[in-house]
C-alpha positions as CSV (number, residue, x, y, z in Angstrom):
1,X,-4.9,-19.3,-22.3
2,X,-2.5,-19.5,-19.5
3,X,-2.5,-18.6,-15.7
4,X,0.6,-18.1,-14.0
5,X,2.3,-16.3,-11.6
6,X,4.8,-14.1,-13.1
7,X,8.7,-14.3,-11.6
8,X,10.0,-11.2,-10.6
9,X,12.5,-11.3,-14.0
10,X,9.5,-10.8,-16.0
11,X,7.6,-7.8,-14.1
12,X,9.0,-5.5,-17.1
13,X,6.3,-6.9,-18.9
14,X,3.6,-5.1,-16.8
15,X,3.9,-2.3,-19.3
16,X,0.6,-1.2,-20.5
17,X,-1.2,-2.7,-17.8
18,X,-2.4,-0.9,-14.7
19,X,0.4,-2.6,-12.6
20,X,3.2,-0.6,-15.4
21,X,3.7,1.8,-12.2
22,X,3.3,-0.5,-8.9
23,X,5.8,-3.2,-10.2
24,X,8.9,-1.6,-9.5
25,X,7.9,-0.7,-6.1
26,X,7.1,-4.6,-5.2
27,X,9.2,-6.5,-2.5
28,X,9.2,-9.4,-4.5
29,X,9.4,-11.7,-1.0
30,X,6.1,-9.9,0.1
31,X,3.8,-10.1,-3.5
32,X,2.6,-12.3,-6.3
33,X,1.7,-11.2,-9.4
34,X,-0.7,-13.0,-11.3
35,X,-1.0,-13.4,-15.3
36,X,-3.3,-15.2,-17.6
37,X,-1.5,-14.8,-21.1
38,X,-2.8,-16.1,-24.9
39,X,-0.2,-16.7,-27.3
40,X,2.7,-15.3,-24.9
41,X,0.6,-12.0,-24.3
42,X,0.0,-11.2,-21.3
43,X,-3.9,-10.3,-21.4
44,X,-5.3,-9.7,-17.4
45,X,-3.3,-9.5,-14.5
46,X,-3.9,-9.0,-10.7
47,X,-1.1,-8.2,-7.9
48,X,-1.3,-9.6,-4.7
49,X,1.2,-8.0,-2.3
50,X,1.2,-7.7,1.6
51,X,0.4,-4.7,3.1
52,X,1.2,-3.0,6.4
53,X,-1.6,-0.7,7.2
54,X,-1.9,1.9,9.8
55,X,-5.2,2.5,11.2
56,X,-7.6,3.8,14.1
57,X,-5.2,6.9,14.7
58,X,-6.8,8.8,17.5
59,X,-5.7,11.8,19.8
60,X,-7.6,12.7,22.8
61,X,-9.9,16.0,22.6
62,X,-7.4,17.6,24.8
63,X,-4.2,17.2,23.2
64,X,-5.4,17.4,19.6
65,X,-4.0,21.0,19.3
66,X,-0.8,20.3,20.8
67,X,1.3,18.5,18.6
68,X,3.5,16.7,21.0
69,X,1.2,13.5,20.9
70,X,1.0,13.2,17.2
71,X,4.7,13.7,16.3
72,X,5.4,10.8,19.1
73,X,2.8,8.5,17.8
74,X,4.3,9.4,13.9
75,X,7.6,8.2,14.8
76,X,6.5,5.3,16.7
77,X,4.4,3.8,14.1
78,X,7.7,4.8,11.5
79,X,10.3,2.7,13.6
80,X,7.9,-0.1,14.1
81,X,7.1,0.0,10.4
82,X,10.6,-0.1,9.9
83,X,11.3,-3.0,12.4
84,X,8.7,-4.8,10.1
85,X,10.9,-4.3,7.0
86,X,8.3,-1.8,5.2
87,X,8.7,1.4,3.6
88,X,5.6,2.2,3.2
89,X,2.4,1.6,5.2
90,X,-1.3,2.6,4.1
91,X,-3.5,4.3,5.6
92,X,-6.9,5.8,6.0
93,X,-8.8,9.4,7.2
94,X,-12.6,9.3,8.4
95,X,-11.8,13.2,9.6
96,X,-10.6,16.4,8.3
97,X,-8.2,16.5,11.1
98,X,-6.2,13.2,10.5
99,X,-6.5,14.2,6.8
100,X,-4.7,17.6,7.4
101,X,-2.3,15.2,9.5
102,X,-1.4,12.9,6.6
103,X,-0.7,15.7,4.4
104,X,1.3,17.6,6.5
105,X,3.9,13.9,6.7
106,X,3.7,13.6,3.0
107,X,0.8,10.9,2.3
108,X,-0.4,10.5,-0.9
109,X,-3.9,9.7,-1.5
110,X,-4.5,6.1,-3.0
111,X,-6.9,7.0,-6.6
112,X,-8.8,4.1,-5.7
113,X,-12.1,2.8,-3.8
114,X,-10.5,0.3,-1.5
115,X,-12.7,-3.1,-0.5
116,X,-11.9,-6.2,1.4
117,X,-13.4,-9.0,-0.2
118,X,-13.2,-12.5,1.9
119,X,-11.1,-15.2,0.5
120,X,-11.2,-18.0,2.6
């Protein structure tokens, strides 16, 4: 077996894995992918790739039913996103009302259980 990180020029090969739809969305200046391969198979992979996320979005009591503050704070956080040279920038919802917010902008929600696991 081998362990490598895989060059962008071979991503393609992510077909079949769970990274077959995330590859061609990776800056390849801002993520890794990982590979341990047997025989020229590629047989586990992990991606590592920077992400911007957004978080602790909050509106005081009294302006939550005015929209005025959350369109300013959505394009705020879009041009400084975009200063940082990201398209896309995750996110999270711990209330019904910032959920109704990221759908009404278009967010997707991620299929996943997110962690953070300590590295160093």
């Amino acid at each position: 077996m081998t362990t490598r990180m895989l060059p962008p020029e071979e991503w393609p090969r992510l077909a079949g894995t769970e990274a077959e739809t995330v590859w061609p969305r990776l800056d390849p200046a801002r993520a890794q992918v990982l590979v341990v391969e047997a025989s020229g198979t590629i047989i586990g992979c992990w991606v590592l790739l920077s992400v911007v996320h957004a978080e602790c979005l909050w509106i005081a009591p009294t302006h939550r039913k005015h929209t005025a503050v959350a369109r300013r704070l959505w394009s705020a956080m879009r041009r400084a996103a975009q200063t940082m040279g990201v398209s896309v920038v995750a996110t999270a919802a711990v209330s019904d009302e910032v959920r109704r917010l990221l759908d009404h902008v278009g967010a997707v929600k991620v299929p996943a259980d997110h962690y953070a696991m300590k590295v160093a």
